[in-house]
Structure formats: C-alpha cells, structure tokens
C-alpha positions as CSV (number, residue, x, y, z in Angstrom):
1,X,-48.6,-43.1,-8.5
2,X,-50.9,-39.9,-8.3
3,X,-52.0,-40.5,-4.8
4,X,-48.4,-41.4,-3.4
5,X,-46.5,-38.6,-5.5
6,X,-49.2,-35.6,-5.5
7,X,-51.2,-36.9,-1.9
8,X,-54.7,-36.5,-3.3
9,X,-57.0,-39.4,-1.7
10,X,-58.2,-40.0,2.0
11,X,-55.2,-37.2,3.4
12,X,-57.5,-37.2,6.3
13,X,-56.1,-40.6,7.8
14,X,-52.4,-40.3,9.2
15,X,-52.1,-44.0,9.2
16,X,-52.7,-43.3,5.0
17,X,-50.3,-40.4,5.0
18,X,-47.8,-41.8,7.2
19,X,-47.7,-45.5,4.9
20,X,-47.0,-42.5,1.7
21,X,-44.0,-40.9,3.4
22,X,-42.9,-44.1,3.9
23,X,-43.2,-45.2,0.0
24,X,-41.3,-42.3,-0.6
25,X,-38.7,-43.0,1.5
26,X,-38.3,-46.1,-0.5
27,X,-38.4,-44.5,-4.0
28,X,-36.0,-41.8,-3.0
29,X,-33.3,-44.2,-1.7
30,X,-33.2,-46.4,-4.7
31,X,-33.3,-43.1,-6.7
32,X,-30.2,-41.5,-5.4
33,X,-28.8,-45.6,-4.4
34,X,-28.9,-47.3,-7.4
35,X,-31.1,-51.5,-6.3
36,X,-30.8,-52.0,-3.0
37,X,-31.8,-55.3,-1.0
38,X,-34.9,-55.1,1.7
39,X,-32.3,-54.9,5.0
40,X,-30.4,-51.7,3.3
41,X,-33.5,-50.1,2.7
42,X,-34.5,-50.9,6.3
43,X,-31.2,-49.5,7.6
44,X,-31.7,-46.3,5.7
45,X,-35.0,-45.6,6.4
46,X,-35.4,-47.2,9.8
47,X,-38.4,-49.3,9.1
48,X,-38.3,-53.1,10.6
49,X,-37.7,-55.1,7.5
50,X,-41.7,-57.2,7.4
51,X,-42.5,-53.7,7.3
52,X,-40.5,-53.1,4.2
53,X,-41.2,-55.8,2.4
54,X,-44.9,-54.8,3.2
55,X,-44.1,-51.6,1.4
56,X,-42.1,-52.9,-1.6
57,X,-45.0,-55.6,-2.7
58,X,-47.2,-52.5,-2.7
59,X,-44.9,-50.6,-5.0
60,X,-44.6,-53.4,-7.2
61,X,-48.1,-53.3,-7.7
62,X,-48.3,-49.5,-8.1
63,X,-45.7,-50.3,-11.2
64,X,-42.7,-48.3,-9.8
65,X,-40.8,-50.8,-7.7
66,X,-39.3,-54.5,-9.5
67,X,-37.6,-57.0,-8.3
68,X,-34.3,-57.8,-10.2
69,X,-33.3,-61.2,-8.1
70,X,-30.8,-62.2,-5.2
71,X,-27.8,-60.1,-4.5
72,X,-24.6,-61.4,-2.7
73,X,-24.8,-62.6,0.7
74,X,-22.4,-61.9,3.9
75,X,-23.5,-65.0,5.5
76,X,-26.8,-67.1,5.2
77,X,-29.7,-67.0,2.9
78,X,-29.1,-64.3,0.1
79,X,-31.3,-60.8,-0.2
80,X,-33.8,-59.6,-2.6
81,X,-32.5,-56.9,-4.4
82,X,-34.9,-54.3,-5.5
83,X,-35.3,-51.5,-8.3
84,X,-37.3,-48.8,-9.7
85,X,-39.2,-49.6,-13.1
86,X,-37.5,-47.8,-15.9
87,X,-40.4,-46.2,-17.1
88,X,-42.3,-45.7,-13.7
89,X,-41.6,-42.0,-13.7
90,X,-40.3,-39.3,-15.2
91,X,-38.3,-35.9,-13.7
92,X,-37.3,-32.6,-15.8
93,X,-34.2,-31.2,-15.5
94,X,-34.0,-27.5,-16.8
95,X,-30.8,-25.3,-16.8
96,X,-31.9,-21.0,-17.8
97,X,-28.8,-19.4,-17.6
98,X,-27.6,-16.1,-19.3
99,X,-27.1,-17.6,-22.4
100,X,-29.6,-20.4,-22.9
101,X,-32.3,-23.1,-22.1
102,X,-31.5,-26.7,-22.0
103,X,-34.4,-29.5,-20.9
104,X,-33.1,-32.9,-20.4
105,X,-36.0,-35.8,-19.2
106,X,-34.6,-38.5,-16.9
107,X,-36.1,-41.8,-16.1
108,X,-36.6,-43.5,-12.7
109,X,-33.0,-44.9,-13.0
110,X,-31.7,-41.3,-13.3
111,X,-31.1,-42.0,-17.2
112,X,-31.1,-39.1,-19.9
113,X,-34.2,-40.4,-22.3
114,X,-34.8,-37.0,-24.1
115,X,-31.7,-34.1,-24.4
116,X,-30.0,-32.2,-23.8
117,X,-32.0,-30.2,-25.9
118,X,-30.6,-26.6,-26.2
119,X,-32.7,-23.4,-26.8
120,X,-31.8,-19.8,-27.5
121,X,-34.2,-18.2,-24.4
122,X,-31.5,-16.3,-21.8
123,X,-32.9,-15.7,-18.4
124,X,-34.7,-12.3,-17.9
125,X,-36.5,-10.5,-15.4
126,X,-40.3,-11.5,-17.0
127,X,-42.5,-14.5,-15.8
128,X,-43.2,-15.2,-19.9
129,X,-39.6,-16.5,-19.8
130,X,-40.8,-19.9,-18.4
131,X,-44.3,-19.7,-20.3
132,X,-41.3,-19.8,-23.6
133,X,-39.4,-22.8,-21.7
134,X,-42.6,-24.6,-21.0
135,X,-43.8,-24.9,-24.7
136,X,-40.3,-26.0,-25.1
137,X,-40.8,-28.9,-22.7
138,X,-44.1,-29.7,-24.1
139,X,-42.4,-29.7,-27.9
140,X,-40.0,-32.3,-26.5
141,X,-42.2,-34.7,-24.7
142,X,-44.6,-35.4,-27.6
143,X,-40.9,-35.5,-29.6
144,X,-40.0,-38.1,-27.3
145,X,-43.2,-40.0,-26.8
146,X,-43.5,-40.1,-23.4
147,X,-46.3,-40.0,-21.1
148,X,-47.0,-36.8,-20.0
149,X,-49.1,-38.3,-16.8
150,X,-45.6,-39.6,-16.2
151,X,-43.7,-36.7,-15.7
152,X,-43.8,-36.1,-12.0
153,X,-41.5,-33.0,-11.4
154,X,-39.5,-30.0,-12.6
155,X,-36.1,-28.7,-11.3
156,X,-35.1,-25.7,-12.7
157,X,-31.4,-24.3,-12.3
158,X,-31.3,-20.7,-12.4
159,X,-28.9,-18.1,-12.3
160,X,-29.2,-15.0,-9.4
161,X,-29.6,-14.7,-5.6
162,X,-31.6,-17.5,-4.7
163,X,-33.7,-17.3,-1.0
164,X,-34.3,-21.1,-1.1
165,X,-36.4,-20.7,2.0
166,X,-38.7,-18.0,1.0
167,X,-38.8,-19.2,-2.6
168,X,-37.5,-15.9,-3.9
169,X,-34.9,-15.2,-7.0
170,X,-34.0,-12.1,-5.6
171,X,-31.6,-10.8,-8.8
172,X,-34.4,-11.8,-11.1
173,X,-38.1,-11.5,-9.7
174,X,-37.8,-9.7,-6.0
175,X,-41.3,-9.0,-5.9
176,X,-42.7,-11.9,-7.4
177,X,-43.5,-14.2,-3.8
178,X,-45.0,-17.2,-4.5
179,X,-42.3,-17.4,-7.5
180,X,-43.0,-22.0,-6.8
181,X,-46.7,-21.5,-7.3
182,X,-46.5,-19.3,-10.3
183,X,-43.7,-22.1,-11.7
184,X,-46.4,-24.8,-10.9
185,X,-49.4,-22.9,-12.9
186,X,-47.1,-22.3,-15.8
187,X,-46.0,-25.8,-16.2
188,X,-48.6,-27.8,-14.7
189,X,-46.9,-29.9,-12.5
190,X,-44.8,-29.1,-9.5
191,X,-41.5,-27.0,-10.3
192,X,-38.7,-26.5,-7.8
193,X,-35.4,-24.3,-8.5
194,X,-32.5,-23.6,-7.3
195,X,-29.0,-21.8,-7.9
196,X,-26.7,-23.4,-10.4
197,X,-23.9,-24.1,-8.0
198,X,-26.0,-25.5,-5.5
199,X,-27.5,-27.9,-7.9
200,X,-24.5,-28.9,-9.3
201,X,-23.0,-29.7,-6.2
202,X,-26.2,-31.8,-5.2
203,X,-25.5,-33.8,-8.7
204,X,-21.7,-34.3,-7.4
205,X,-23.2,-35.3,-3.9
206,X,-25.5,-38.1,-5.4
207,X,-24.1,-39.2,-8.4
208,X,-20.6,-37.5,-9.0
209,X,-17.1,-37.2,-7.2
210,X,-18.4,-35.8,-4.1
211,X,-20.5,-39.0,-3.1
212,X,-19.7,-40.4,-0.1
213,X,-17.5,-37.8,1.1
214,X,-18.1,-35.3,4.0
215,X,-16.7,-32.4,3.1
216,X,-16.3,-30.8,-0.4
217,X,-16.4,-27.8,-2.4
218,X,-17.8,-27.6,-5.6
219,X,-16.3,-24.4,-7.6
220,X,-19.0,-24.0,-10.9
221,X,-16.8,-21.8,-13.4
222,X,-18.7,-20.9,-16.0
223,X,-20.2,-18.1,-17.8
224,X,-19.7,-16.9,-13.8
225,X,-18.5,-18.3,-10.8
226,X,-20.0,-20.5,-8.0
227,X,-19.7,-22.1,-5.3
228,X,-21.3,-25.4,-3.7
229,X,-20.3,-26.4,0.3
230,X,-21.0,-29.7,1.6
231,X,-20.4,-29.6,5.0
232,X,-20.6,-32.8,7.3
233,X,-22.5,-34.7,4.7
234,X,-25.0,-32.0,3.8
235,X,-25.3,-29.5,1.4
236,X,-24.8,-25.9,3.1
237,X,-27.4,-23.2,1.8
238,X,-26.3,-20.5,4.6
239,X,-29.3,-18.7,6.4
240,X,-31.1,-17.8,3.4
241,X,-29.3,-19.6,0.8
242,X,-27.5,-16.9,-0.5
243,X,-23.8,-18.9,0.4
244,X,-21.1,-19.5,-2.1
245,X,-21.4,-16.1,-4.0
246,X,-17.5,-16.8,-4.3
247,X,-16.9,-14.8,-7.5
248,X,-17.7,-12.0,-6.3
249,X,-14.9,-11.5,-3.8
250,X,-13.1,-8.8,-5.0
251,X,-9.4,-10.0,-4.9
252,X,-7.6,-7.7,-8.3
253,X,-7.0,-4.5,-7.2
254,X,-8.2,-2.1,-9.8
255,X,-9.8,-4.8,-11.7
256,X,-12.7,-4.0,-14.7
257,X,-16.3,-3.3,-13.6
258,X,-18.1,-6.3,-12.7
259,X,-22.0,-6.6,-13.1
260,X,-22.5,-6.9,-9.0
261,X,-21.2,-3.2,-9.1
262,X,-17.5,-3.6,-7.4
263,X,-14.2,-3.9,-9.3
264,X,-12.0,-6.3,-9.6
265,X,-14.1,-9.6,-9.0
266,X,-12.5,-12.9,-9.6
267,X,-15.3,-13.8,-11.6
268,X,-14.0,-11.1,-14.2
269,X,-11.2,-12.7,-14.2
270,X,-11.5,-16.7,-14.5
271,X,-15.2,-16.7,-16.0
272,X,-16.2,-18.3,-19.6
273,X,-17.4,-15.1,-19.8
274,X,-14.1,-13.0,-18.8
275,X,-11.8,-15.3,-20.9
276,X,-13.4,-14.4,-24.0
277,X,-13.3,-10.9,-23.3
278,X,-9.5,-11.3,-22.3
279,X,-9.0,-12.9,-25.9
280,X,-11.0,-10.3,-27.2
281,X,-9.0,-7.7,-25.9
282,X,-5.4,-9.1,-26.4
283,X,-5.7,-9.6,-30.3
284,X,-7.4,-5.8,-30.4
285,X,-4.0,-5.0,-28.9
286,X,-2.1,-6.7,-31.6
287,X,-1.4,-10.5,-30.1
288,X,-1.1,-12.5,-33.0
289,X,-3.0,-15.8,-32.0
290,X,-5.3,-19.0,-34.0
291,X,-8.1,-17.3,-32.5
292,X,-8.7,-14.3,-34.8
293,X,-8.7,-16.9,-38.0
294,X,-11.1,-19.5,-35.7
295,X,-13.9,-16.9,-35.9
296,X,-13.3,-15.5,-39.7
297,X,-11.5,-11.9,-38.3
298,X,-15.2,-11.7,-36.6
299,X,-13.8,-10.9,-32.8
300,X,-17.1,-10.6,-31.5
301,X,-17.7,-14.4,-32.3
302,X,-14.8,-15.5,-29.5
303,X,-16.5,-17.4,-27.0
304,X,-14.6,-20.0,-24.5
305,X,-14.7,-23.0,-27.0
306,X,-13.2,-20.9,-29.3
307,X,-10.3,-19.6,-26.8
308,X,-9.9,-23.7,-26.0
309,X,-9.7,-24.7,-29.7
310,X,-7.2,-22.1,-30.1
311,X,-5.2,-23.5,-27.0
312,X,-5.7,-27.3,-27.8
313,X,-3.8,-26.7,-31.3
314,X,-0.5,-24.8,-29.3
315,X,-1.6,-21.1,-29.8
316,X,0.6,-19.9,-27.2
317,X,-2.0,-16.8,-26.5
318,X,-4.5,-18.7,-25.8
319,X,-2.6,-20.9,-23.5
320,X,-0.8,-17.9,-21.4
321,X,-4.6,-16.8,-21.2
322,X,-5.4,-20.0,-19.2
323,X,-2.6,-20.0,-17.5
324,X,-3.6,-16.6,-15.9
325,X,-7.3,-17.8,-15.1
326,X,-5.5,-21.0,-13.3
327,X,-3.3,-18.4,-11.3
328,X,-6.1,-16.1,-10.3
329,X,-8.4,-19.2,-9.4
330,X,-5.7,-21.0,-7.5
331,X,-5.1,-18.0,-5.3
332,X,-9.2,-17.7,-4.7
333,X,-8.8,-21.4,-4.0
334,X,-6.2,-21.2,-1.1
335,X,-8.5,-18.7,0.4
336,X,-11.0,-21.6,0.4
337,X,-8.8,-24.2,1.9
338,X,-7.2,-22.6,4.3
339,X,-10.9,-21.4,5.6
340,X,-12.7,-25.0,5.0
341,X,-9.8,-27.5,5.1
342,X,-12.0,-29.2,2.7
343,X,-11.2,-32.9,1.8
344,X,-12.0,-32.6,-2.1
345,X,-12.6,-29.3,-4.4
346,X,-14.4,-30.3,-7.5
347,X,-14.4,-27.8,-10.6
348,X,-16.9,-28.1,-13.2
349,X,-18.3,-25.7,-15.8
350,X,-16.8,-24.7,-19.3
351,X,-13.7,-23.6,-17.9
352,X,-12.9,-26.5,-16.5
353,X,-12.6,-27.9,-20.0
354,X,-9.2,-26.4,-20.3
355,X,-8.1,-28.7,-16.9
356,X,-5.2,-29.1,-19.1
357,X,-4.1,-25.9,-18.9
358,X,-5.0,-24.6,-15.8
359,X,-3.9,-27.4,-13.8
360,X,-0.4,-26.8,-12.9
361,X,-0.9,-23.0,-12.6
362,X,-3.6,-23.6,-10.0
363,X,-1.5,-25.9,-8.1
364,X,1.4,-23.3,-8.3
365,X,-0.4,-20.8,-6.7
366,X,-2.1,-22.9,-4.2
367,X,1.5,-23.7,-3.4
368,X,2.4,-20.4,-2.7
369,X,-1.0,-18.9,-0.9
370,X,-1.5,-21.5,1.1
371,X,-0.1,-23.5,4.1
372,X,1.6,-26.4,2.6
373,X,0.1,-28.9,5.7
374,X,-3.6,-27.9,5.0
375,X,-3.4,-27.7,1.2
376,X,-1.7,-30.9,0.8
377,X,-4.9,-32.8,2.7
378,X,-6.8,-31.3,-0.7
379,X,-7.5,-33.3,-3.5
380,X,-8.0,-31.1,-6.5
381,X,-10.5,-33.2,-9.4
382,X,-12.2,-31.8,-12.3
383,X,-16.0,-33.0,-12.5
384,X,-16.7,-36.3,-14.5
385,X,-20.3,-35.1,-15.1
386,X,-19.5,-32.5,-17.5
387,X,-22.2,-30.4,-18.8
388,X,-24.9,-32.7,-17.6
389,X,-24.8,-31.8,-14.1
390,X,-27.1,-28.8,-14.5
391,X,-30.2,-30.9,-15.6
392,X,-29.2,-34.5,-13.5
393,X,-28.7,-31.9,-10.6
394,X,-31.5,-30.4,-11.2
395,X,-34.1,-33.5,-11.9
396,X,-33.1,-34.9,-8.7
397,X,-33.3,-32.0,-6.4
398,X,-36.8,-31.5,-7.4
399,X,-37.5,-35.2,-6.9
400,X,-36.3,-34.9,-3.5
401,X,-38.3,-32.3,-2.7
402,X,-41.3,-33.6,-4.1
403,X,-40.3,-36.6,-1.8
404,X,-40.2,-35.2,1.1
C-alpha cells in the first residue's frame, strides 16, 4: 500500500509506474462506485479486461481489493463483483470554518468510523492553526484505535479565496506559497484543501443528489454563502478557482456592511450568520418572539438553531425572518437560472435546515424574477447529506488527488 499510494520503490521503471496509475484507477472507481464487476471497471478505465483481472488479484494480495461473489448477469456466465477492504485504508476529512474544527475518519467504503468530532479552533490567518488541528487528529486516532500507517490522506475544507492551482488561500495566507507542503510537514502525511462550496458540491457529485447529473448548482448557505457549478459532468473551478463567490453579489441597495467591503451582499442577508443578527436586531427593536426566552434574555446567545427552534414551535418572528431569507435567496437564485439553465440546484448548509420555511418563499420569487420556461426545467432539492458533506467532501477530494 506504501509503494502504490506514496510511489516510493523502483519509480525509475515506467512499466512500474505505469502498472501504479493503473491500481489507482481501480481503487478510485470502486471508491467513488460502490463494487463493481471486472468489465465495468474495464469500461471505466479502458484497460482490456485479462488486464484487469491481472490488476485486481494483485490488489487482493496488497489487502485493499476483495472479492464479494457473482453479480447479476445480462446474458451468459455471471461477473465477479469486486470491493475495497473495509479497513484497507483510511482518508481524513477536516472542515476549519469561522466557527470551528470538525475531523471525521472515513474507511475505504467511504464510511464515517471516527466523528464528527467538533472543536472550538476558528480559522485564522497563522500556520499554528493546523499545528492545533493536527494534535486534534492525532487525539482521535489513538481514540479510535486505528492504524495510523493506515491513514493515507487529508482533505481539508477551508473557508476564503482559494487558487486551487497555485495552492494559495489567498484571504488567509497570501504569502504563504507552498501552503500543500507546509500542510504535509504539519500533519505528516499528504494534505489537500479546498473551498467549502467546492467540496461540498464534489460530495453531492459522488455520493449526493448531484450524481449522475450534468449540470447542477450547489448553493452552500451557511455561516456565508457559496457556490458549487458542475458543468458538463465536471466540477467548474473558473481560471484560478476563485468561481462561485455568489454571496457577494451585491443585490440590496443600501444594505449593512459586509466583511468583503461592499454593502448590501446577499450573504448579509440569507447567511446563518446574517439571520442571527436579523433576530438579534428585531427583538432589540421590541418584536416579541420565543427567541429572547430560548437563550435566557442573553441576545448575544442567538445563533441559527436557536432562530429555527423558535420557528419550528410557531413563533411567527422567527418564521417572517425565514420567509425574508427565502425571498432574498430566491431572487439570487433566478439570477442563477436564468444565466446556467441548470438542471438541479442543491442547497445545503445550516440554513437549509429551515427548508420548511423558506421553501415556498423561494419558489415565489423565482416565480416572479425568472422566465417561467427556464425556471420550470429547475428542480429545487435540499441536500440529503446534511452536515456531513464538509468532511465526506472533503476525504474524497483529497483521495482523488492523491490518486491521480
């Protein structure tokens, strides 16, 4: 597993090298496919099947491939079906956002073994923010007794202007360069990262709503707002990676102050982050609402689960508060359709806990902002990943590119 995953050995022999790529071709399909028989692997990777099944016996000697018996046949003699070893591997999945650290470990069949295990370490502008979220990781594997030798990979999901090419945060560390090889010598194995939307929308490619389809948008409303394009199939970075900054598109005229500098970006308005300061604001303006008694008169307590709890139990406040967020983000949303003519939007995040509430109001303002031909050839789904997606997206990105 060292020499196909890390490519120490004889790299001097292409013939070496080239049989590696190929192994991982194998592991990376089954990752992302779920068992597959010997002529679907062949198909996907465009290997003749002997070939293939030269492979596979190899893997299941290396101890990450196993055979799990004869799958159903279209005609004639019935196909080996084939699967990765529960405990072959191991991938991290990190989420550092501006509230917190979670660290999930995932097995080879893309199954949580250890999290989500939450942290109080918000993302900063100083390297000895991983150095923290590295003891962390190290806490949980010998909590979780798993081999570290295991543990192949990192993927980290981070907030800020991401250069995925270059490798740069640029919000968080501009100057820092080689950000993937200080990542590596901090945790000790390889670390990739990328922005939360993106990753999110790479969990809903693989494993969520979005798989299978061609071309989706992935809106991430949390404690800010995203946005993940697939187009064609493929995730769509933009030329440096910096697509999808969608919340910051200024669209409320005189709005408050948001912390890109302009005014008036829907992100203050339909954020995790902007709805509790909306709830904060209304009951300091006298609103009566369930709120104010949820956090003990304490308003500086009122966070988005709060604001939810509140609406769930019929506080009309809360509820007229969602229904503006689902206005606001409906009318960003019509923008988006009418530009991509996208097949399926996904919305995940804390905010899209409240689907309930923002449903109809989003839908209403679609309605009106929107051609009625294109926007009716939009399905409108809230993700069935929940608050996993961060990590799962972010394991399996890094696996990928370790795979490559």
């Amino acid at each position: 597993m060292e020499k196909l995953f890390k490519n120490t050995g004889n790299q001097s022999q292409a013939v070496e090298l080239k049989k590696i790529a190929h192994k991982k071709h194998i592991l990376r399909a089954i990752y992302f496919n779920g068992p597959l028989s010997n002529s679907k692997l062949s198909k996907q990777i465009k290997l003749s099947t002997p070939k293939i099944n030269s492979l596979l016996v190899e893997l299941i000697a290396d101890g990450l491939v196993e055979e799990l018996g004869r799958g159903d046949s279209s005609g004639g003699r019935r196909p080996n079906i084939y699967g990765l070893v529960e405990d072959g591997f191991y991938v991290v999945g990190i989420t550092i956002n501006v509230t917190r650290t979670i660290i999930s470990i995932y097995n080879s069949n893309n199954q949580e073994v250890s999290g989500p295990h939450y942290f109080p370490i918000k993302m900063q502008s100083d390297l000895d923010i991983f150095k923290q979220v590295s003891q962390k990781l190290e806490e949980v594997v010998q909590e979780s007794n798993i081999s570290r030798d295991k543990i192949l990979v990192a993927g980290l999901e981070l907030p800020g202007l991401i250069n995925q090419k270059a490798g740069i945060n640029q919000t968080y560390f501009p100057d820092v360069k080689n950000l993937l090889d200080e990542l590596k010598n901090i945790f000790g194995i390889p670390v990739f990262f990328s922005h939360d939307s993106k990753v999110r929308t790479f969990a809903e490619q693989h494993f969520g709503l979005a798989k299978g389809k061609k071309n989706v948008l992935m809106l991430q409303a949390d404690w800010g707002l995203g946005l993940g394009i697939i187009m064609n199939g493929k995730l769509y970075t933009g030329k440096s990676g910096y697509s999808g900054e969608f919340g910051h598109l200024p669209l409320a005229d005189n709005g408050v102050l948001c912390v890109c500098g302009k005014q008036g970006c829907l992100e203050t308005i339909v954020s995790a982050k902007a709805i509790a300061r909306q709830a904060r604001e209304g009951i300091e303006q006298g609103n009566s609402s369930l709120i104010k008694e949820l956090v003990g008169n304490d308003l500086s307590k009122i966070d988005i689960s709060i604001v939810i709890q509140a609406a769930n139990s019929g506080d009309q406040f809360a509820i007229s508060l969602f229904a503006e967020v689902g206005k606001w983000l409906g009318r960003g949303m019509a923008y988006l359709i009418q530009i991509f003519n996208p097949e399926l939007i996904i919305i995940g995040g804390q905010v899209a806990v409240a689907n309930q509430f923002i449903l109809a109001p989003i839908q209403q303002a679609i309605h009106t902002f929107s051609n009625r031909d294109i926007s009716n050839d939009t399905q409108i789904q809230f993700s069935e990943l929940g608050p996993k997606a961060g990590t799962m997206g972010a394991a399996a990105y890094a696996l990928e590119r370790i795979s490559k």
